[in-house]
C-alpha positions in Angstrom: -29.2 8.9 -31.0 -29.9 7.4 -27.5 -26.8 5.7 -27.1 -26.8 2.4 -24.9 -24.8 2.6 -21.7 -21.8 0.2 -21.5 -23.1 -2.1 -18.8 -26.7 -2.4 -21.2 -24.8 -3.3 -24.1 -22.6 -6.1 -22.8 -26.3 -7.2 -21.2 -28.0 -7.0 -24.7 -25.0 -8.9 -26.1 -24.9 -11.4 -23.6 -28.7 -12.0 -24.2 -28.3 -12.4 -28.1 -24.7 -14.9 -27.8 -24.3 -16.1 -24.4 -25.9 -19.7 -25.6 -23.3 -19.5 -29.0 -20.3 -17.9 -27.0 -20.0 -18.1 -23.1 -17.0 -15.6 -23.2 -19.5 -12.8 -23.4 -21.2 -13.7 -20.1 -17.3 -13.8 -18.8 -16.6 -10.5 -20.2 -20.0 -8.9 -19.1 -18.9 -10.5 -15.6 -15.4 -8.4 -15.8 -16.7 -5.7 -16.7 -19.7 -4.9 -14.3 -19.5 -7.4 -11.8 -15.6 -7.2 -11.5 -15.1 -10.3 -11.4 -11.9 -11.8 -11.6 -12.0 -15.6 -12.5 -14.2 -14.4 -15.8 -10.9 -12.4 -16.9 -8.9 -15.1 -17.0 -11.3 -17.5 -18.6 -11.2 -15.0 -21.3 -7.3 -14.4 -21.1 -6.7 -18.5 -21.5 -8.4 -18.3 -25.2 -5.4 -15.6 -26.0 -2.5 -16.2 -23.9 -0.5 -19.6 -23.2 -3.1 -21.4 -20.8 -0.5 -23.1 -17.9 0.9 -19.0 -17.7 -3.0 -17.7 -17.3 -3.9 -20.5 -15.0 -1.1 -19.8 -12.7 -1.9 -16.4 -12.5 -5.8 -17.1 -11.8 -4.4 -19.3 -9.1 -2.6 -17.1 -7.6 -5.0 -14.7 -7.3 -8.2 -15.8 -7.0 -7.7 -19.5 -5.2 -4.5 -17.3 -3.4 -2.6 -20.6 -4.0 1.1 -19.7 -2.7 2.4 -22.5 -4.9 1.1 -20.8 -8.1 2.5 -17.5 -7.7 6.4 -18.6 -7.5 6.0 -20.1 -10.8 4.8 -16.6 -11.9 7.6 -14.5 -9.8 10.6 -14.9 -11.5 12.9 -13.7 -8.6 15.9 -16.3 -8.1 16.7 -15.3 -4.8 12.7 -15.4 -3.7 12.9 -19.5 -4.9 14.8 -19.9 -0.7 11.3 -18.4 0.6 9.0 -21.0 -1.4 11.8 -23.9 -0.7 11.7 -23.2 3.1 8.2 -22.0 3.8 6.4 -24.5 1.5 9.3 -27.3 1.2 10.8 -26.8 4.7 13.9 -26.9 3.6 15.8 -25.2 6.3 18.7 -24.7 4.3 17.0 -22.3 2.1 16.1 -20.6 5.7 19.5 -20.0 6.3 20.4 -19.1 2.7 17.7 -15.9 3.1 19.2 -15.5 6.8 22.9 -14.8 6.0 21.7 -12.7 2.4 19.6 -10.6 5.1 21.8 -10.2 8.3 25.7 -10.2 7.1 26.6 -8.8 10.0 24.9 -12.2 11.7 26.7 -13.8 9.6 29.0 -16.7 12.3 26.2 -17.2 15.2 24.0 -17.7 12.1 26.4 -20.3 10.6 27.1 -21.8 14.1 23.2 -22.5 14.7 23.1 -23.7 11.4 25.9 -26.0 11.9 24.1 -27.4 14.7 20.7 -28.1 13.4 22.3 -29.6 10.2 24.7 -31.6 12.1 24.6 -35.5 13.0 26.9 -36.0 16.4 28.5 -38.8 16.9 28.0 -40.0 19.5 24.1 -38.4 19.8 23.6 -39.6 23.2 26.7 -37.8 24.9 25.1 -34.4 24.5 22.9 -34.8 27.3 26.2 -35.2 29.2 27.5 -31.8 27.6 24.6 -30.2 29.1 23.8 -31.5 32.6 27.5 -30.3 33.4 27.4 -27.1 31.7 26.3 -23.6 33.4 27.1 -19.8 32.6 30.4 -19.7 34.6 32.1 -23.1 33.6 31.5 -23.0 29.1 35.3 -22.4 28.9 36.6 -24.9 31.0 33.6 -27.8 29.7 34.8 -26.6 26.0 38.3 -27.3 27.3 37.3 -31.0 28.2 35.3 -32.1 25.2 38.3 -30.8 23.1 41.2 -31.9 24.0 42.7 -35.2 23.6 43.5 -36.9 27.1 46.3 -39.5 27.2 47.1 -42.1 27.8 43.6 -42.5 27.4 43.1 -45.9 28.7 44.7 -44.3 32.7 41.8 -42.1 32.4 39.2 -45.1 33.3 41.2 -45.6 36.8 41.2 -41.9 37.3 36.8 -41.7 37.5 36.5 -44.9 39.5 38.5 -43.8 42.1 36.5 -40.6 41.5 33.3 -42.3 41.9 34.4 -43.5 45.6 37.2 -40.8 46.7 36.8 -36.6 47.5 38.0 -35.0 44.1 41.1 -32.9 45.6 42.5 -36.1 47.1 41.9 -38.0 43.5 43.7 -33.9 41.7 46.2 -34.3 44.1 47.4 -37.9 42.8 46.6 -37.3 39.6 48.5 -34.3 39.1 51.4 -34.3 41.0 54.6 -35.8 41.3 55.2 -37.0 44.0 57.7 -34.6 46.0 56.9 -33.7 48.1 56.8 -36.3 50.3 53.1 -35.6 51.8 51.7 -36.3 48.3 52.6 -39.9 49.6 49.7 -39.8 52.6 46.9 -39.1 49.6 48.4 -41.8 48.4 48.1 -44.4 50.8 44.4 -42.9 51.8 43.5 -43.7 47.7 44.7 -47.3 48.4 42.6 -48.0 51.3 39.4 -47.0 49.2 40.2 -48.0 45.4 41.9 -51.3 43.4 45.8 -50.8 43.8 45.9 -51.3 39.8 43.8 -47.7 40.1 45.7 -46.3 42.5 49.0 -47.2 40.7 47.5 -45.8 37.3 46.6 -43.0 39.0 49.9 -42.1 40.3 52.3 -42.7 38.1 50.6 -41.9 34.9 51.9 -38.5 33.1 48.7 -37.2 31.9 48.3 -35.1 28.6 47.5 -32.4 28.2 48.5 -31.5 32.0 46.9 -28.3 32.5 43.3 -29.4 31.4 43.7 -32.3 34.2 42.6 -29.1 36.6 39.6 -27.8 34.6 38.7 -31.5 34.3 38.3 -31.5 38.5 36.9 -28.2 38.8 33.9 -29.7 36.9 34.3 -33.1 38.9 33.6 -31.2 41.9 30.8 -29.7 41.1 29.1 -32.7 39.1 26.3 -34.5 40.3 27.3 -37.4 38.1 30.8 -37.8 37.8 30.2 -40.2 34.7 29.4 -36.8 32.8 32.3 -35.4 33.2 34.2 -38.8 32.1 31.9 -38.8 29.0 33.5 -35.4 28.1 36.4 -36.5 28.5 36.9 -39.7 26.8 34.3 -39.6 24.5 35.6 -38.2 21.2 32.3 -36.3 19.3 32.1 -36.7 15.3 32.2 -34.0 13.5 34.5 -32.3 16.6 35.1 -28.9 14.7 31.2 -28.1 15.2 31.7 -28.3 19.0 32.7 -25.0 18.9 30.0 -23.7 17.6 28.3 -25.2 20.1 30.0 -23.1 22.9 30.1 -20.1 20.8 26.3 -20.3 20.9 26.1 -21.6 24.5 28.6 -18.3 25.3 26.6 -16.0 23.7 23.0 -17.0 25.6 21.4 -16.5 28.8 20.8 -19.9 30.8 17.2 -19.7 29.4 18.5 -20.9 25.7 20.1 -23.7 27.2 17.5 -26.8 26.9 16.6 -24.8 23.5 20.3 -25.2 22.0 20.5 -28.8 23.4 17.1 -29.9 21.7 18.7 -28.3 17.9 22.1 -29.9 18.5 20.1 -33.6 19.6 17.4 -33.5 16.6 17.2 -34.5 13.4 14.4 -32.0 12.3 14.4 -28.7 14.1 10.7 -28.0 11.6 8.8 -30.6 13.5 5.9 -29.5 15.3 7.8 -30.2 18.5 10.8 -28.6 17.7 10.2 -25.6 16.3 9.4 -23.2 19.0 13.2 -23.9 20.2 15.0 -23.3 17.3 12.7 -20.0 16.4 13.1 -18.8 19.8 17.0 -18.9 19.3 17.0 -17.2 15.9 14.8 -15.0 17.3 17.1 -13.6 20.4 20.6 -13.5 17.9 18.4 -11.8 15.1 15.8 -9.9 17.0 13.8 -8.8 13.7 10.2 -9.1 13.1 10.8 -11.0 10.0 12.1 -14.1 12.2 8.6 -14.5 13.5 6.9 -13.7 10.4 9.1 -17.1 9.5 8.2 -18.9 11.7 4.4 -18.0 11.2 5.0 -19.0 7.3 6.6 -22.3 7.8 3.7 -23.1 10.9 0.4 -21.7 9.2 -2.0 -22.3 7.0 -3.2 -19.6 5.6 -2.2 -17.3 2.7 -1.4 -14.4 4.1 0.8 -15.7 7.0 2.6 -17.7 4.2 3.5 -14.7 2.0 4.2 -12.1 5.1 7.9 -12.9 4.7 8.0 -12.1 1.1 5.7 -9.3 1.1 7.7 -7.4 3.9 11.2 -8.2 3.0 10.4 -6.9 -1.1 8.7 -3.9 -0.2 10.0 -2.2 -2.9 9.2 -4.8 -6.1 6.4 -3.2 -8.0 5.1 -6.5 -9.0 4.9 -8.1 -5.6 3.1 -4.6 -4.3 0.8 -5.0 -7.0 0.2 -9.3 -6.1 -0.5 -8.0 -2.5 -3.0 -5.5 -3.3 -4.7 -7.8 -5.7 -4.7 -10.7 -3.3 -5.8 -8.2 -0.2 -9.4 -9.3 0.2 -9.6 -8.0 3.4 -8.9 -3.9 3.0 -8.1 -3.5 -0.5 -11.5 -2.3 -2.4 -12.8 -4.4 -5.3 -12.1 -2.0 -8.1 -8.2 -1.6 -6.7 -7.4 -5.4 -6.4 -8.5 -5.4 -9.9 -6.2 -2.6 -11.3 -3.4 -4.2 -8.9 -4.3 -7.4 -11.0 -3.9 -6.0 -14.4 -0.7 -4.7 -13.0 0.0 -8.4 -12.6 -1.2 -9.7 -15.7 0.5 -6.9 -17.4 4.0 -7.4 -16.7 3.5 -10.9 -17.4 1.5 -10.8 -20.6 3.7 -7.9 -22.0 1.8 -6.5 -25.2 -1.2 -8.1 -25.0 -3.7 -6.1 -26.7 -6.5 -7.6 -24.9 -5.4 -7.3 -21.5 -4.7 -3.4 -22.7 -8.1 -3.3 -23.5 -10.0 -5.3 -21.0 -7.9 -2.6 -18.9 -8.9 0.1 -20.7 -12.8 -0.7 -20.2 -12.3 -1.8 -17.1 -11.0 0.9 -15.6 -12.0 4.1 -17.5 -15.5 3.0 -19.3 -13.3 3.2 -22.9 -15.7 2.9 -25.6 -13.9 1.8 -28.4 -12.0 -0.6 -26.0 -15.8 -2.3 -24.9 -16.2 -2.7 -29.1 -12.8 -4.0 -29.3 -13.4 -6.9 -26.4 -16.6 -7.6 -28.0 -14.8 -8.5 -31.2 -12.3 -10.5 -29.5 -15.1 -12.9 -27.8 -17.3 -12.7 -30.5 -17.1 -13.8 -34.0 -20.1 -11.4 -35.2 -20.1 -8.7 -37.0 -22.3 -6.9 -35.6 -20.6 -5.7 -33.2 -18.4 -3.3 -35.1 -21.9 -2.5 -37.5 -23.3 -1.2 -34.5 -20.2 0.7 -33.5 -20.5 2.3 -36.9 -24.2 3.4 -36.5 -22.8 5.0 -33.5 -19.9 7.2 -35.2 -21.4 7.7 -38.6 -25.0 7.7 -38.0 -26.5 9.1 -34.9 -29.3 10.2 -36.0 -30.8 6.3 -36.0 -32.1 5.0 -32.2 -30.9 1.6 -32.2 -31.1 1.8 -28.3 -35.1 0.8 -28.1 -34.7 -2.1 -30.5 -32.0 -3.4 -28.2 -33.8 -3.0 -24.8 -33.7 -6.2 -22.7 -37.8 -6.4 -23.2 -37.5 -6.1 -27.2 -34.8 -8.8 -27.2 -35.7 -11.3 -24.8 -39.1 -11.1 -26.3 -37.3 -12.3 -29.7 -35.2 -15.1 -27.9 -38.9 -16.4 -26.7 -40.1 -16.8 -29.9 -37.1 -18.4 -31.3 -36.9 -21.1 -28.5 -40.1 -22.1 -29.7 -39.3 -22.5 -33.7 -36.7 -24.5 -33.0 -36.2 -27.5 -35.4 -39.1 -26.7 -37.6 -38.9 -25.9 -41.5 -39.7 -22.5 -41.7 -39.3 -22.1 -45.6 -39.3 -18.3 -47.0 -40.4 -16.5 -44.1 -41.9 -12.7 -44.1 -41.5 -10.3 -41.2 -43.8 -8.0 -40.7 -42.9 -4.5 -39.2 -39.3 -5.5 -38.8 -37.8 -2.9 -37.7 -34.0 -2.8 -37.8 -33.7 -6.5 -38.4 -32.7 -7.7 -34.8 -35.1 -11.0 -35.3 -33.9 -11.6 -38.8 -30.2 -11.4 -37.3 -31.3 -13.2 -34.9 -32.3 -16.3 -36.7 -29.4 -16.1 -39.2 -27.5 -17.0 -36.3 -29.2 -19.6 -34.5 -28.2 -23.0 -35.7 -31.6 -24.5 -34.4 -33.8 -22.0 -36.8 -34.1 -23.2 -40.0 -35.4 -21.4 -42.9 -34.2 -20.6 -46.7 -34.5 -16.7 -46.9 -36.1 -14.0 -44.8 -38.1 -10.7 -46.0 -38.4 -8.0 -43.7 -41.3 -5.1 -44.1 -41.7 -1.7 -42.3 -43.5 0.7 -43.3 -40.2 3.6 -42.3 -37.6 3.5 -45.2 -35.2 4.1 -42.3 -35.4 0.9 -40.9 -35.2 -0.7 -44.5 -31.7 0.8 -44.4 -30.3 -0.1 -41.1 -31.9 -3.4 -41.1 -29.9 -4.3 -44.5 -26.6 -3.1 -42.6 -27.0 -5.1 -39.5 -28.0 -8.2 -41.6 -25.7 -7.0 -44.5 -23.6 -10.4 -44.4 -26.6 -12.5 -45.8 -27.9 -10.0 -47.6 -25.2 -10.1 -50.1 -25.8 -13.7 -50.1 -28.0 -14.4 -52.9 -30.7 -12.5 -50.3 -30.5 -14.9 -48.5 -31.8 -11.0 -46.7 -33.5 -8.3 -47.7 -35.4 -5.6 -45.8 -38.2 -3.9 -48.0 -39.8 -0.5 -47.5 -44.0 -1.1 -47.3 -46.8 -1.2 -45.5 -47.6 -5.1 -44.7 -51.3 -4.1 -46.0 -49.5 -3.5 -49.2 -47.8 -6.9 -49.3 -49.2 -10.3 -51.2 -48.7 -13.0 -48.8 -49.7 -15.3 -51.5 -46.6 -14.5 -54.1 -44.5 -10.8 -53.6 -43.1 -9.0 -55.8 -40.6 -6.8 -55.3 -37.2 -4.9 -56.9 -34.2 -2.7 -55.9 -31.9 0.0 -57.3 -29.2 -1.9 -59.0 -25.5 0.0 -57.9 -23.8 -2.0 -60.5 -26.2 -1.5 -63.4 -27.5 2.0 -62.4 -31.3 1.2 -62.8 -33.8 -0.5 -60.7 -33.7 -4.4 -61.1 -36.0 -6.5 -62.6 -38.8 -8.2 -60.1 -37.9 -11.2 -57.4 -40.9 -13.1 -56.5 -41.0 -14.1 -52.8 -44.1 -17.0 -51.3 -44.0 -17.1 -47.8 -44.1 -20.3 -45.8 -44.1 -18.3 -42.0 -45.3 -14.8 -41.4 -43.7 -13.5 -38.1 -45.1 -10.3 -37.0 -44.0 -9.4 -33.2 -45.5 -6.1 -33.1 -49.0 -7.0 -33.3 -49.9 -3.8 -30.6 -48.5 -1.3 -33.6 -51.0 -2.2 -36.1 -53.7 0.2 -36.2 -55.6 -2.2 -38.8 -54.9 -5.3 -37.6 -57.9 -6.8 -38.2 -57.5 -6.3 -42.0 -53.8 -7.6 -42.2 -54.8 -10.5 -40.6 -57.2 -11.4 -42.9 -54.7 -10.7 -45.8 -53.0 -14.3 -44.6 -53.7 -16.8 -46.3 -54.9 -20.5 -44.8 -52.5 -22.9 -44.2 -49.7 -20.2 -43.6 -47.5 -21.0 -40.6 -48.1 -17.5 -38.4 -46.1 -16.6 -35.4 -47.7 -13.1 -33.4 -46.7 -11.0 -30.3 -48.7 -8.5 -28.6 -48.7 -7.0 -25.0 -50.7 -5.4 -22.5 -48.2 -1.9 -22.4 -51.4 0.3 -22.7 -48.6 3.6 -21.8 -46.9 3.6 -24.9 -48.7 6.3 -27.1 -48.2 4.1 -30.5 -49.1 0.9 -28.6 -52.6 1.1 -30.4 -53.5 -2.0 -30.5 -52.6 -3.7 -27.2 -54.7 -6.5 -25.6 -55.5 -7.8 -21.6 -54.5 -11.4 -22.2 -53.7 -14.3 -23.9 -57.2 -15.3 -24.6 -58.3 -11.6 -26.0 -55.1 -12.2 -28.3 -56.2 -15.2 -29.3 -59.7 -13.8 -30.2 -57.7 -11.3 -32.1 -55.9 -13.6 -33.8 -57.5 -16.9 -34.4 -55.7 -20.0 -35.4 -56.8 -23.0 -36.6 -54.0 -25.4 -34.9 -52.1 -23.5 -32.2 -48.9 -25.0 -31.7 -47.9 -22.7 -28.6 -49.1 -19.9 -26.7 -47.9 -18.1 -23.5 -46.9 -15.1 -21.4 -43.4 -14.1 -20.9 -43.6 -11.5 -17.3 -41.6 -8.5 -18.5 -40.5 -5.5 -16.3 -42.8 -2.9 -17.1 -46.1 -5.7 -18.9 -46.7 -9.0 -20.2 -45.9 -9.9 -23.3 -47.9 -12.7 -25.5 -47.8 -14.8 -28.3 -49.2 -18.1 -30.2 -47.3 -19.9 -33.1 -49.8 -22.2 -35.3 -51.2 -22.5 -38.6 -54.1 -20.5 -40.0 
């Protein structure tokens, strides 16, 4: 036996069902064309649909959304929440799990970003003041608590109008000795004397910050900075020092970048997010930081997985998502075995997906029959798997070539709808029209004879249409030469199993006589004539000269109509084949 090829039977089955059962056009699609959204739309008919649909997502619309509800990976839910949510504290959740040793500069920036100052508008004070050499003593200034507080509005007008040494001088000493007194007297000349009284004779606390406070005086451009720092007490004032931690701890160039996180509400914002991953970026210094930054900025698949992708380098499953999703260097038949891998671990003992594997990847056999089955509800699938294992020596293959059955479909689509009655094959081969019409809700008839003149044929065609012909023969194929057959009234018997002895005759009168091999029938003439009038006929022929038993082939339509004449035609045409033309004409004798 000429056995069919995989990819030719999934064709010849997708010919024959793919009007009664699109699933085999998906499965033919999976199998030869490797094409992934077919496997799932077979997958959802066995498996829970939302579970198959996020998987299909995930990897064929590479919807980033879809594959965390598929990866169940707790600590993987901070990459979706930040990269597709923007939730930046799920950012700093994967930060500290990554970088422990990071763990306080990554909690101080943190504490900034997060962090509503009160009051907001003091912290461009903070920073017009600050510079590399002077964090300590600034820090020294926002912290601590001056008092009597209300002195310290007389101390920064005179300020305002007075050198700073002549206002420290005051400020800070007692006065002994006695040529404290001359500073004095020059502060009264330029300031109110309430000032200059305040100024002198107030005790100020805490004492030894009064001289950090006019180191930075004397350097400010605007001394009303420096009295912001000083009076001003910032909500929450714990987080200041994270502030100068961070400030401490980078170059000059991170300044305006740490003032724009500590002033903004949302670092993610298109205008703020350079800063605060240029930051992370210099504590951190790790590709992944960029790859973040990327995610949370991008639109495109790939540069919204890179995070998860390189930090899980080791999870099978997401190696196996990558590859499957890797359009751009992974191969077509490996993004597929990658996806099984996928569909595998989440459809655990799924005997489809083992089999849809199994022919899929290694051209298994029994696993194509198996699939079959699954999509179809026709038994012919495993009847033909039989013929296969048990009998060999029958070549099923050329009654199942694409010519042979798309020849059959033709003449089908044009019986549609019409009472066919008892209808008579002639040379019927294995029984693939029969079948054929048994299945097709549109044809309707009440029984079917099929005649060949090879008591092979008789045999296998019985088996592949063996569901109807236990049916009351509703089927049955008959050994004989159509010359030898009464078109008026046929009788026929059979060897009776059950009563060991040939039965007694059935009477058959035909309605329709199909006969598709017309070009085989050496005395065609003479069958022909055997029809009687009024007989609904349906005949193919063809122009396939090469074939050594095509004896009786014809040119064209119109010879076959000579051949053949019919008293009302009800169609005729041509149907372009590969190698000829086939033809036919359905009407009434």
């Amino acid at each position: 036996m000429v056995r069919m090829q995989i990819y030719e039977l999934l064709d010849r089955f997708e010919l024959l069902y793919e009007d009664i059962n699109p699933d085999i056009s998906n499965l033919r699609r999976v199998v030869i064309d490797k094409d992934l959204p077919s496997l799932f739309r077979i997958l959802e008919n066995f498996e829970d649909k939302e579970l198959t649909e996020n998987i299909r997502s995930a990897v064929c619309d590479l919807n980033p959304w879809a594959f965390y509800k598929i990866y169940d990976n707790e600590y993987a839910e901070n990459f979706k929440k930040f990269i597709l949510n923007k939730n930046i504290y799920s950012l700093f959740k994967v930060l500290n799990h990554l970088y422990p040793d990071k763990e306080l500069i990554i909690n101080d920036i943190k504490s900034l970003v997060i962090t509503s100052f009160e009051p907001n508008d003091m912290i461009p004070s903070i920073f017009r003041l600050i510079n590399k050499e002077n964090i300590a003593e600034v820090k020294n200034i926002i912290m601590s608590d001056f008092s009597p507080k209300d002195m310290m509005h007389s101390l920064f007008r005179a300020l305002n109008r007075m050198p700073t040494n002549l206002v420290k001088n005051i400020a800070v000493t007692t006065f002994q000795p006695e040529d404290m007194m001359h500073n004095l007297f020059k502060l009264l000349e330029i300031v109110e004397q309430n000032d200059a009284k305040n100024i002198a004779l107030t005790k100020y606390e805490p004492e030894d910050m009064m001289h950090s406070l006019f180191r930075i005086v004397d350097k400010a451009e605007n001394k009303n900075d420096v009295k912001n720092m000083a009076l001003v007490k910032f909500e929450p004032n714990d987080i200041m020092y994270a502030l100068f931690r961070l400030l401490d701890e980078s170059p000059v160039e991170l300044y305006n970048d740490i003032k724009l996180i500590t002033m903004e509400e949302d670092v993610l914002n298109d205008d703020n997010i350079q800063p605060f991953f240029r930051i992370l970026q210099y504590f951190i210094n790790d590709e992944l930081i960029d790859n973040f930054r990327r995610a949370v900025t991008g639109e495109t698949f790939s540069t919204k997985m890179r995070p998860l992708f390189s930090t899980f380098k080791d999870d099978k499953f997401l190696r196996n998502y990558y590859t499957a999703t890797n359009r751009e260097h992974a191969s077509g038949q490996a993004r597929l075995n990658a996806t099984f891998n996928v569909i595998a671990t989440l459809m655990e003992n799924n005997t489809v997906v083992t089999d849809l594997r199994a022919i899929v990847a290694h051209d298994n056999r029994p696993a194509m029959y198996n699939c079959l089955d699954y999509v179809l509800d026709s038994d012919l699938v495993r009847i033909l798997e039989r013929f296969e294992k048990e009998k060999p020596e029958y070549n099923l293959h050329d009654a199942f070539t694409q010519g042979q059955l798309r020849s059959k479909l033709w003449l089908l689509k044009h019986l549609r709808d019409i009472d066919l009655g008892t209808v008579f094959i002639c040379a019927g081969w294995y029984g693939t029209l029969a079948r054929a019409m048994f299945e097709n809700d549109r044809i309707h008839f009440d029984k079917i004879r099929s005649f060949d003149i090879d008591p092979k044929c008789t045999e296998v065609a019985d088996m592949i249409n063996k569901q109807w012909n236990k049916e009351d023969w509703k089927f049955k194929a008959l050994h004989s030469d159509i010359l030898d057959v009464n078109y008026t009234e046929h009788s026929w018997t059979f060897w009776s199993i059950k009563n060991d002895r040939e039965s007694h005759p059935l009477t058959d009168s035909p309605n329709t006589i199909i006969n598709t091999s017309c070009e085989h029938i050496e005395k065609f003439t003479d069958w022909f004539n055997l029809i009687p009038k009024s007989k609904l006929v349906a005949l193919q022929s063809n122009n396939y000269f090469e074939i050594k038993d095509h004896i009786n082939c014809v040119n064209s339509l119109d010879e076959f109509k000579q051949q053949a004449p019919l008293n009302n035609i009800i169609y005729e045409g041509e149907l372009e084949l590969e190698k000829y033309t086939r033809y036919m004409i359905i009407g009434y004798k």
